[in-house]
N, C-alpha and C positions, 0 to 999 in steps of 0.2 A: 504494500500500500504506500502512495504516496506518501511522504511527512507535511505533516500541518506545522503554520507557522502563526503564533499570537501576538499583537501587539502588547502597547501599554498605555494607559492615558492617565496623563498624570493630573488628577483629581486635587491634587495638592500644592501643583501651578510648578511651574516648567521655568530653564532659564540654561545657561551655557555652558554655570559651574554646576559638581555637585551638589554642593549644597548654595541656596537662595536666598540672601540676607534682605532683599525688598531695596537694597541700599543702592541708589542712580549708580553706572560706572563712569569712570571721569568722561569729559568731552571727545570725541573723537575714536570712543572704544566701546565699541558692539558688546552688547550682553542689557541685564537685568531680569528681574522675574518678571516673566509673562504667568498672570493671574491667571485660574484655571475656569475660565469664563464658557462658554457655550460655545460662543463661537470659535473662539482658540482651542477647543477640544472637538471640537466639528472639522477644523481643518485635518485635523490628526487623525483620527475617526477614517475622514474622506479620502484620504492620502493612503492610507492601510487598505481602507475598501478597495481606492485602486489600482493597487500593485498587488493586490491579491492575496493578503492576509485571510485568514478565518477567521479570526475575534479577537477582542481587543481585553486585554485584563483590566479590569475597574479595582482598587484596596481597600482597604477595611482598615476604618483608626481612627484614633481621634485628631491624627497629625492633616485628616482629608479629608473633603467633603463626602458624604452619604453616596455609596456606591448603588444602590437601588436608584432614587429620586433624579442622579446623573445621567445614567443608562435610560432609565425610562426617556428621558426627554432626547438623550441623543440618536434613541432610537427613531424617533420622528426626522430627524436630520441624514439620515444615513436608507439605505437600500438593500445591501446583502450584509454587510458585517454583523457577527454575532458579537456578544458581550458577556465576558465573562467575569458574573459579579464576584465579588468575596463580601461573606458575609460571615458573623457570627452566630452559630447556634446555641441558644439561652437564651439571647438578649432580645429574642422574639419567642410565640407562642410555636411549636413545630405546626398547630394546624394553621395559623395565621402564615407565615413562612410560605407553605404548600401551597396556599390560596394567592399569596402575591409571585410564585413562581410561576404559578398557571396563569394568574391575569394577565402578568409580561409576557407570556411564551404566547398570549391568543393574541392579545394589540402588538407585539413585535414581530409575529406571521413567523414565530419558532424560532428565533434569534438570540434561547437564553440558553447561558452555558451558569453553571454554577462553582464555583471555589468556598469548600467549608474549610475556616478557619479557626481550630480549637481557642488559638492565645496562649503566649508562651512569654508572657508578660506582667505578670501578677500585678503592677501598679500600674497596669493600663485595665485592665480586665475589671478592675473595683472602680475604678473610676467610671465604670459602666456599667456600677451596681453587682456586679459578679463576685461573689469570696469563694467560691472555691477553690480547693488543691487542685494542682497539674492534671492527678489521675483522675481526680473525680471529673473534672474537664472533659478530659478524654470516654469517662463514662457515661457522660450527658452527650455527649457527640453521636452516640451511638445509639441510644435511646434515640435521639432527636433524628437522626438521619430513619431511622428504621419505623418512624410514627409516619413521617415526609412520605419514604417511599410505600407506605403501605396505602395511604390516602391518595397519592397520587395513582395507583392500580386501581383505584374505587373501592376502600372497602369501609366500610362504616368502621373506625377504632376505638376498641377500649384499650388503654396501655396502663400499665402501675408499674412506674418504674422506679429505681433509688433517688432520681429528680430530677423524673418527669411523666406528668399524669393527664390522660385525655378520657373522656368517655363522648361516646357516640359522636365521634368527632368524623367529618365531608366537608368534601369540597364541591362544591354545585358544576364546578368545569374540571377536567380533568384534562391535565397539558398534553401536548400531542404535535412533536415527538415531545416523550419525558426528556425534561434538564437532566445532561449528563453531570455528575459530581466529580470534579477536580479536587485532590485534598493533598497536602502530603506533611508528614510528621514521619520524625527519623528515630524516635524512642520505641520502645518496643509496643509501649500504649497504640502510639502513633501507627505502626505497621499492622495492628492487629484489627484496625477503625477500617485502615486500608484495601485489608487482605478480605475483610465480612460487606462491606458497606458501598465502597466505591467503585467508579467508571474508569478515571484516571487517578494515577498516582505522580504526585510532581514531586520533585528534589532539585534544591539549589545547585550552582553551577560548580560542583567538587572534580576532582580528574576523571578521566574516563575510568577508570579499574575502580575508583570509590564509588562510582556510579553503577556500575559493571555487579558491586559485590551488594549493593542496596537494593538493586531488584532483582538478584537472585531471591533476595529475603524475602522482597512484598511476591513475586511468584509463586514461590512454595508455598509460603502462608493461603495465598487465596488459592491454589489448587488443593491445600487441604479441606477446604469448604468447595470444593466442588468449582470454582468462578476463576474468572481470565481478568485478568486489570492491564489496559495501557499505561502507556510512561511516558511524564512528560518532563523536561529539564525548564529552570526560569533562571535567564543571562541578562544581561546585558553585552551592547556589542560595539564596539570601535571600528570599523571598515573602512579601509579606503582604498586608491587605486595602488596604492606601494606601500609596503610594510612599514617605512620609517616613519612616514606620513599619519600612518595609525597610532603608532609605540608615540609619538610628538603630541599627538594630539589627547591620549592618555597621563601622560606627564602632565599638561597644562591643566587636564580636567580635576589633578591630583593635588597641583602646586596652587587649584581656588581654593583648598581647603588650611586655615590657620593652623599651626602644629596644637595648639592650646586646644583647638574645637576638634580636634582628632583625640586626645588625651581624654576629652570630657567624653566625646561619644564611647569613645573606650569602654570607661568607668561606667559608664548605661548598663553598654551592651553586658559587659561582666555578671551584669544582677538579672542577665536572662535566664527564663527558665527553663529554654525551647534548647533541645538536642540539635537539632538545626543550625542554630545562632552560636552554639558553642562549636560546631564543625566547621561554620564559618569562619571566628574567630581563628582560629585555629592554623589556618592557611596563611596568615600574614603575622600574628602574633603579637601586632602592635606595633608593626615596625615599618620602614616605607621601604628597608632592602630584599631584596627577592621576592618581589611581585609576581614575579612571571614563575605561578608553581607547576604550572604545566604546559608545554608550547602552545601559545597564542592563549593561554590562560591565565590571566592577572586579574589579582587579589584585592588592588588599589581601591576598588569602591568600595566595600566594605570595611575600610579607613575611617569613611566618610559617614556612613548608615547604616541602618540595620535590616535583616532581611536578605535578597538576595545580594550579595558583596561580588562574585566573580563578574568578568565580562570577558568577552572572545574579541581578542587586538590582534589584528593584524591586516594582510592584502585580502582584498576579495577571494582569490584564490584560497588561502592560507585560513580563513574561515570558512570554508566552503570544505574543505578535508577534515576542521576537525568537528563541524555538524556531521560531517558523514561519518566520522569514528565516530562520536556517541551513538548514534544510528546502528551502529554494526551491534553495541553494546546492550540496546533494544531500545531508544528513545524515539517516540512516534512525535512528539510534538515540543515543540518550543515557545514558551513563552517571552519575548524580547523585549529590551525598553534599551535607550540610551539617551544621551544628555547634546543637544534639546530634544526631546522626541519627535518633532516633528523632521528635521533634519537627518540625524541618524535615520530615522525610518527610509528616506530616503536612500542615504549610504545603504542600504541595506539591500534593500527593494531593486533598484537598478542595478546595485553592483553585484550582490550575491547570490540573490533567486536563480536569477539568469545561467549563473553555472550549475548551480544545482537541477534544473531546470534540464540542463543537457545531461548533465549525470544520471535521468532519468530518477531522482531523488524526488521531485516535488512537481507538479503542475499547477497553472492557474486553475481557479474555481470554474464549474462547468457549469451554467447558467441554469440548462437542465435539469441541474440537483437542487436548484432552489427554490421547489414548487411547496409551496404551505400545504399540507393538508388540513387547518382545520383540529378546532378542538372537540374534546369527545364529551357528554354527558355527564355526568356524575352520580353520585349517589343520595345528595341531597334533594330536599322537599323542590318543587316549581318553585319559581318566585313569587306567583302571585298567593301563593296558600301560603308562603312563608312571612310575607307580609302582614298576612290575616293574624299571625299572631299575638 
């Protein structure tokens, strides 16, 4: 099968450095934050739609605006792109959740993709009313996923769960096709949510052999249950027509960030809770020498923030070989971002598809496969007798 390739739209507001201080740049020098307005995420959106992306990944946080309320509306602005929300499970009811993935999947004519984010953040997670531990997280995820998926079949649900509880819970529409779920966590909680529950399985961008040895694990796991899970890796990417051109323009994206605001994000990331963030970490150490932990693989963003840290530097060529290694390794899909996104996208789109593209690796979308069919009934009361109540 072809590999699919995702965007990213930064809901959080976009600019040239890694990180975005809002502060003018002097006269004469190109940059600033571009606020993450409608229209400025419409261009991006449009740009992805047509260089032939599949969907575009939307975050979850309190550092960005509401990944639902954005997608909804840019879904009105766009034509083929899907959107892939992230969202978190808890911080909504699971049948309330089920009913706004159905309503987007009928007004966006099948355009939703989903990403469940447990939270690997303890003082972001309370800050959004959430106190549980890690595992219990991870317990609720499962619960929550398995109430989702079972309303979304039609089935009327009673659940009692250790926390989370439905009775005779529908949905009046049931989505069609059902949102695929994107999730990925690297603890063993994480792999076992993966192995029972999900569509795809994503992992941040580690070597290919650490990748290599992380979906042997979610494989096995869900062949013990009977089920197959795709694999998808989330990068970021530096492309350009010659390798120096890329490594240069990596350095400069590295030398926006203060050493003091590298130190502080440090100290953040350290109090993560997330197996992820700590294999993150882990590749660069703190340190800005040996970036490059694996050819065209450097560690440098993840200096700067938290979450996906690696990106793929180099020629179009030279990122075109090592998509296709992770590919040999089992990755079907990629989710991409770089700094500005709307530019990168570009670098991307022109320069790398197109080999890939020859490589027999990847095709544009075939207009043919994007016929709606329409959503299905449900198992709730009519509306007008449910009115009457």
């Amino acid at each position: 099968m072809p590999l699919k390739f995702h965007w990213f739209l930064p809901t959080q507001g976009d600019g040239r450095g890694l990180i975005e201080t809002g502060d003018a740049p002097p006269a004469g020098v190109a940059g600033g934050l571009r606020e993450a307005s409608i229209a400025y995420l419409t261009q991006v959106a449009t740009a992805a739609e047509d260089l032939g992306f599949e969907a575009a990944l939307t975050p979850t946080g309190g550092w960005c605006d509401d990944a639902w309320v954005v997608t909804a509306m840019l879904s009105e602005t766009s034509e083929r792109l899907k959107f892939l929300v992230a969202f978190r499970p808890g911080l909504v009811s699971p049948t309330l959740a089920a009913q706004m993935a159905a309503t987007f999947q009928w007004h966006s004519q099948g355009r939703l993709l989903l990403n469940v984010v447990t939270g690997g953040d303890a003082d972001e997670q309370r800050a959004f009313g959430d106190f549980l531990e890690k595992e219990e997280r991870y317990q609720r995820t499962g619960e929550f996923l398995e109430i989702v998926r079972r309303l979304w079949d039609g089935e009327t649900v009673d659940f009692s769960g250790e926390h989370l509880q439905v009775e005779g819970a529908t949905i009046h529409r049931l989505p069609d096709p059902r949102p695929e779920i994107y999730f990925g966590g690297s603890s063993p909680a994480g792999i076992e949510i993966a192995a029972s529950q999900v569509d795809v399985y994503l992992t941040w961008g580690e070597p290919p052999a650490a990748v290599a040895e992380k979906i042997e694990r979610v494989r096995a796991a869900a062949a013990d249950r009977g089920r197959e899970v795709r694999f998808g890796i989330r990068l970021h990417t530096i492309s350009r027509d010659d390798s120096a051109s890329a490594w240069a323009a990596a350095e400069r994206l590295l030398d926006s960030v203060p050493a003091a605001t590298i130190a502080q994000v440090q100290a953040r990331l350290a109090q993560s809770e997330s197996e992820g963030q700590r294999r993150m970490r882990e590749l660069h150490g703190g340190s800005r020498e040996s970036l490059e932990v694996y050819p065209n693989l450097w560690a440098g963003v993840g200096l700067g923030r938290g979450g996906a840290g690696t990106a793929l530097v180099g020629s179009h060529a030279e990122v075109a070989e090592r998509i296709e290694e992770y590919a040999d390794v089992g990755i079907e899909e990629f989710v991409l971002s770089g700094y500005p996104h709307l530019e990168e996208l570009y670098w991307f789109g022109e320069g790398v598809l197109p080999l890939l593209e020859r490589r027999g690796l990847w095709r544009p979308p075939d207009p043919a496969e994007l016929a709606f069919s329409g959503g299905r009934e449900g198992t709730a009361v009519p509306f007008a007798v449910g009115a009457q109540r």
